[in-house]
N, C-alpha and C positions, 0 to 999 in steps of 0.2 A: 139107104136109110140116112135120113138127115139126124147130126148130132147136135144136141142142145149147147147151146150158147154159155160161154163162159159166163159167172153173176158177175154183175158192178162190183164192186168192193168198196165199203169208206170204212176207215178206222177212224174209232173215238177218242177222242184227245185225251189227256190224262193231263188236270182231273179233267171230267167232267161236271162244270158245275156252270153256277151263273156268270161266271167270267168266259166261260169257250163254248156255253149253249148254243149263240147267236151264230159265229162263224159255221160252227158245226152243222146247224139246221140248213142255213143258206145251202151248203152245200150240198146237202144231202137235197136239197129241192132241184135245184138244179139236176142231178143223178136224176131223178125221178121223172123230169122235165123230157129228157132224152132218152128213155127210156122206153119200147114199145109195151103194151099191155101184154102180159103175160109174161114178162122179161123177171129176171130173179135182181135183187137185190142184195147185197150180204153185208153186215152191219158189223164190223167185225174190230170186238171189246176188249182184244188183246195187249192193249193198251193202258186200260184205262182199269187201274187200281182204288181210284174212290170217285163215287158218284153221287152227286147231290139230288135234291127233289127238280130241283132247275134240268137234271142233265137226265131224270126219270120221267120228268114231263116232256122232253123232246124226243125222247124214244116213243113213248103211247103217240104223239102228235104224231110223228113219223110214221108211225105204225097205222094209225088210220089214215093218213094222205096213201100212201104204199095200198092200202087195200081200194081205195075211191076209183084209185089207179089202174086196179088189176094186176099189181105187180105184189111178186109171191117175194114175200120180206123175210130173212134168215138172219139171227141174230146166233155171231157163232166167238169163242174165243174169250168168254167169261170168264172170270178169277171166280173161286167159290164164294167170296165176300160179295161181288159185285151177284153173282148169282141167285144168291141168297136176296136180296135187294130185288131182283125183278122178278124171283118167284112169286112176293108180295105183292106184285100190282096186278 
């Protein structure tokens, strides 16, 4: 039996907002870049205690390049504030 592949990991800065969107995206493209189809993802917000609209539009952005891709996208590590925030979009 072959065992699935450990997920990429990127953790999100804290904050999140229009000042570390830009870095943060990059990299997370890159991730995605090296990544085969079907490869897992994990987005992981344990970090990141306040989030702007800049740093909720790089997550949906993320979020549909991650599905273009084939790659199954897991957003794990929420504060309940920040949670609360992406249950809304």
């Amino acid at each position: 039996m072959v065992e699935p592949a450990e997920p990429a990991v990127v953790r999100t800065p804290e904050p999140f907002d229009i000042t570390t969107r830009t870095r943060f995206r990059v990299t997370v493209e890159q991730v995605l870049r090296d990544l085969a189809r079907g490869a897992e993802l994990e987005i992981d917000l344990s970090d990141t205690r306040t989030i702007d609209s800049a740093g909720l539009s790089s997550l949906l952005t993320i979020m549909r390049r991650a599905e273009e891709l084939g790659i199954h996208l897991r957003l794990t590590g929420a504060t309940p504030e920040v949670e609360r925030l992406l249950r809304m979009i």
